[in-house]
N, C-alpha and C positions, 0 to 999 in steps of 0.2 A: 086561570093563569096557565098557560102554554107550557111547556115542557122546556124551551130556549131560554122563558126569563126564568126561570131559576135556576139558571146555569150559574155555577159561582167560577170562581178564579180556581180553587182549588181542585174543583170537579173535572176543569177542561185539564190541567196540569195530571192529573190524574190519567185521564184518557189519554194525554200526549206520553204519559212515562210507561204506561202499560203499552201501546204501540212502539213507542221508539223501544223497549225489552225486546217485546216480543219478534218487532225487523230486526233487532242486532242479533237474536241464537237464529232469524230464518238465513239470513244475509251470510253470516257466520257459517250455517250450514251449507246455503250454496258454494261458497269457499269453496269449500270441503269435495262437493261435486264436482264443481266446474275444472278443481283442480285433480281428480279423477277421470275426467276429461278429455284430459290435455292444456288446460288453461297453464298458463304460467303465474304464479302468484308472486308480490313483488314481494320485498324487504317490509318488516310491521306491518303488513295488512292487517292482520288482526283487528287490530286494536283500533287503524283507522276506519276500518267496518262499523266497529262498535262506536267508536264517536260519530260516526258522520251516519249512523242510524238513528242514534238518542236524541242528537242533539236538534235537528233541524224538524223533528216531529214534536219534539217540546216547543220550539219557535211558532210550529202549526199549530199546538195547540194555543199558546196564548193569542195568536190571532184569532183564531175560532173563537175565543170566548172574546174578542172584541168585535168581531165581526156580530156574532149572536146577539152581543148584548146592546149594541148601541146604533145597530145598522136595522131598516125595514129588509124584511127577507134575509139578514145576515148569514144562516146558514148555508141557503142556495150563492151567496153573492160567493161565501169563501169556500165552498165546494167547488165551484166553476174556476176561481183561482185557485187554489191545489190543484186540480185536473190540469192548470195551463198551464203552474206552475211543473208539476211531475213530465208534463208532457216534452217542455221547455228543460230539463236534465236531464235527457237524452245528449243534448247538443255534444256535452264533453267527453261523452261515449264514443263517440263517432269520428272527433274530430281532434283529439288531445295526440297531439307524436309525442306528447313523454309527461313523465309527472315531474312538481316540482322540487325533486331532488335530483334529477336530471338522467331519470331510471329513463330509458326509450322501451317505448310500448312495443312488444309483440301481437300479431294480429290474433290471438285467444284473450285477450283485454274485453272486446265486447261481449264475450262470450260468459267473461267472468263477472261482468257490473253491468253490463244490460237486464236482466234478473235481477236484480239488486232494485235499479231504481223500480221496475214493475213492483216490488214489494213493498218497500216503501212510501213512495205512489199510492199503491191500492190502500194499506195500512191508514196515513194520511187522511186521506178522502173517505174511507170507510169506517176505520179502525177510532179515529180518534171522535167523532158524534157517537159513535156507540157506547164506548168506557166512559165519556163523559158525566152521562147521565146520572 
């Protein structure tokens, strides 16, 4: 028996809570640089670092553990989705003139959450098959 099927529901949530921590203190940290920098950091960042780290690698993980478990190759199929997926949240890096509270972005904006999604991203694709286990 392979190392995929017995992957349980708990094992991937696991792997997803230990990544999504571990992006929220690096992402948090970058903050911290970027805004050393020169980045401009808006109103609550904080905090929306810390959700928007947690929460969407817990999402990748319970995918993972349905990809794994019910799909042929399912690891590789949702490894190739996170990589499009990470790759595909750049877009609003690039291209967002203001958040939705109606802050307007200064051009230190990519500076500050372009690092952020590479963390993530890698985290994701790397981080979350690894802590699973």
């Amino acid at each position: 028996m392979s190392t995929e099927n017995q992957l349980t529901f708990l094992k991937a949530l696991k792997g997803g809570a230990i990544a999504g921590l571990i992006g929220a203190g690096l992402n948090n940290l970058w903050s911290l640089i970027a805004n050393a920098l020169g980045a401009t950091i808006p109103k609550g960042f904080a905090l929306a670092v810390t959700m928007s780290s947690i929460f969407p690698l817990l999402i990748g993980a319970i995918l993972f553990f349905v990809f794994v478990r019910y799909l042929p190759k399912g690891k590789m199929a949702w490894i190739a989705i996170a990589v499009a997926f990470a790759l595909f949240s750049f877009y609003p890096v690039f291209s967002t003139p203001q958040l939705p509270d109606g802050t307007v972005l200064d051009d230190t904006f990519q500076l500050l959450v372009g690092p952020m999604h590479l963390i993530s991203g890698f985290l994701a694709v790397w981080g979350i098959p690894r802590w699973s286990k």
